[in-house]
N, C-alpha and C positions, 0 to 999 in steps of 0.2 A: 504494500500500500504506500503510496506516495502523498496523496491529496483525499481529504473528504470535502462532501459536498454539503451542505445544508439548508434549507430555505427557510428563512425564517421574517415576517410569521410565515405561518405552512401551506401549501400548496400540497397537498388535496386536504389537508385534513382542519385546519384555520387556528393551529394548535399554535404556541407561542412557546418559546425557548424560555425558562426560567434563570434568574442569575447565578444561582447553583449549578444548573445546566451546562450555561455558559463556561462558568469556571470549569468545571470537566473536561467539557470540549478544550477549552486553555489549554489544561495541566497535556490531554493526551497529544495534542499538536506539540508544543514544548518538546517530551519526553520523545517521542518517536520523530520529531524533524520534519513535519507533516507541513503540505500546504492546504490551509483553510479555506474552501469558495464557498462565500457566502451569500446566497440569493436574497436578497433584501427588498425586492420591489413593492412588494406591500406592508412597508413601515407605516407608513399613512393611517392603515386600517387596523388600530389595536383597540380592543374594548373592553380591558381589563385596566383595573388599579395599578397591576404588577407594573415593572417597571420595564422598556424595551430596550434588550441589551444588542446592539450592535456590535459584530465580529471585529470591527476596527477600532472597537474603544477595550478592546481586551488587552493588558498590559503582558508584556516580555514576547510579546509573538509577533512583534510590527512586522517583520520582515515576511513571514509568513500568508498573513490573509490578504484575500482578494477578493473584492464586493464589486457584486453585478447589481444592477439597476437598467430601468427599463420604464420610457414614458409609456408604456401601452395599457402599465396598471395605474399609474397614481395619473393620469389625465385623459382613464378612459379610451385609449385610442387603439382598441385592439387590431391587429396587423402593422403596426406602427414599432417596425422592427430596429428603434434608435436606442440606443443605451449609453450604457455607461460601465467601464472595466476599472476600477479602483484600487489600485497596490503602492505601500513605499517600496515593494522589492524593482529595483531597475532593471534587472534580468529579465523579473518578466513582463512587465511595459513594453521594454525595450524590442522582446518577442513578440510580442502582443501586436507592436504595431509593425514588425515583417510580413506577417501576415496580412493584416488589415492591406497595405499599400499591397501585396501580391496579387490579392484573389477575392477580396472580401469589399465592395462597394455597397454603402446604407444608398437607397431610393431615394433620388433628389426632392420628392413631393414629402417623403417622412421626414428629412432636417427640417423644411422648411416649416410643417406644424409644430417638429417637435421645441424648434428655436422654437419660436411663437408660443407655445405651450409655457417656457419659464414664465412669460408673464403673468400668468392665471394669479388672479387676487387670493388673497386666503379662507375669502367668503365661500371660494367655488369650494374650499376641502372641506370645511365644517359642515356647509348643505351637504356633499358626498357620504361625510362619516354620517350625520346624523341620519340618512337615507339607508345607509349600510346597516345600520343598529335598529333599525325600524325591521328591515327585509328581514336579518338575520332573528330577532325575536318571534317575526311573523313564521318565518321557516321550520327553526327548530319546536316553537309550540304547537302547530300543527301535524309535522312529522310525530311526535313523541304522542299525539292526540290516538294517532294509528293503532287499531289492536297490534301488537307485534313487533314495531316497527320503535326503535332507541338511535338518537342521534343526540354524543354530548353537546353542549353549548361552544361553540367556536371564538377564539378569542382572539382571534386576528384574521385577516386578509378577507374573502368573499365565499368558502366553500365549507361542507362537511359531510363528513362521510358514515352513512347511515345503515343500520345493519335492520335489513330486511326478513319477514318469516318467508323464505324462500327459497328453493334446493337448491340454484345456482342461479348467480345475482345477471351472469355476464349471455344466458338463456331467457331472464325474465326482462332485459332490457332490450334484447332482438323481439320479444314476445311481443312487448309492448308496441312496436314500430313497428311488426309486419301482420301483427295477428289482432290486435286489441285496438278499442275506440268507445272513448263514450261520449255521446252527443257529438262525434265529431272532433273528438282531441286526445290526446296519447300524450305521452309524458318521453321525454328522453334525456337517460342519465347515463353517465360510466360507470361502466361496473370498477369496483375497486381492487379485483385482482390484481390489475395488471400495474398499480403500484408497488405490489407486494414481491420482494425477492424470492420469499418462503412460498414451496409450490403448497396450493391449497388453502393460503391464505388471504384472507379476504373474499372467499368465495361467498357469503349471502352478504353480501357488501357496494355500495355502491356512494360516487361521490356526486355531489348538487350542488351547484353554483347557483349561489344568490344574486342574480345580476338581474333579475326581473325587477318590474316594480311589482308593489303589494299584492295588488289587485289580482297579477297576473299568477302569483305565488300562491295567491289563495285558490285559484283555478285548478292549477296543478297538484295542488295537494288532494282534494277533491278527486280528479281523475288517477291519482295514484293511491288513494284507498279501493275507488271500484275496481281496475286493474290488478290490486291484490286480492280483494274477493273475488277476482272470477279467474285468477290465476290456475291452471292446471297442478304448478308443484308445488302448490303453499304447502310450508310446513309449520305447522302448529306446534309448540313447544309448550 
């Protein structure tokens, strides 16, 4: 092992890194000579007390971590493949950009929103979060409404991942899209195996992005209870 990765908060699961956490993550990069890449793009979206520890505020490891960023989450602009590669190690900057000038061209239409996009007042992030914390409320109390159906509370970024009464999650979400409809509407989610390194894990599992507004949230929740009652492999526990 060379490098670990970590997203944090979490992508798929909206889980949030603790500062004890953190310090682990430290002590074991330290100890083993590791480079840390840190996925960072939805800092923005934390809605917890805890405190949000960023990989490049962790002491004795400066040389080590590398923080990606990415306007496509904190200004909305998905497909908008602009970012940002953040290290004091020079080595790998320095690499970072042989490639970039070789082979790797950002979309002249994507600098020019994403310039544009620093100006965003601060107004536009507190309406965002305070949208986010609305959706995400609305999400999780409805799923957990579901006979069967457990999804923790998410404490960062826009997703979670909910564990379904169902024999295989990554069957019931082809199910839903080729075979099922009520009034007209169907549900589409990921199944959350294919997160999982462990074979077999995650298998009644799937993940949900809150990027709807309410309204739309409360629709799909709705079509995702009849979908389970008319499921062929519900499994009852």
């Amino acid at each position: 092992t060379k490098a670990i990765l970590i997203c944090n908060p979490n992508n798929p699961t909206g889980s949030l890194y603790t500062p004890e956490e953190m310090d682990q993550i430290r002590d074991m990069v330290k100890k083993h000579d590791l480079l840390l890449f840190s996925d960072e793009v939805y800092r923005e979206f934390v809605y917890t007390e805890n405190p949000y520890i960023s990989a490049g505020s962790l002491k004795g490891i400066e040389q080590n971590v590398v923080i990606l960023d990415s306007v496509s989450k904190r200004y909305s602009e998905c497909g908008v493949r602009i970012g940002a590669l953040v290290t004091r190690n020079k080595e790998i900057r320095d690499t970072a950009i042989k490639f970039c000038q070789a082979r790797v061209s950002p979309p002249l239409v994507g600098q020019i929103v994403a310039e544009a996009s620093v100006d965003t007042p601060d107004e536009y992030f507190r309406e965002v979060y305070d949208e986010y914390v609305e959706r995400r409320n609305c999400l999780i109390s409805g799923l957990n409404d579901i006979p069967g159906v457990f999804s923790p509370t998410p404490m960062g970024a826009f997703y979670t991942v909910a564990k379904l009464p169902v024999d295989d999650a990554d069957k019931f979400c082809s199910w839903c899209l080729s075979s099922f409809s009520y009034e007209g509407q169907t549900v589409m989610m990921a199944p959350a195996s294919g997160f999982y390194i462990t074979p077999g894990a995650g298998r009644n599992q799937v993940r949900i992005a809150y990027v709807l507004k309410k309204e739309d949230l409360e629709k799909a929740l709705v079509v995702l209870r009849k979908a389970l009652e008319a499921y062929p492999g519900r499994v009852e526990e």
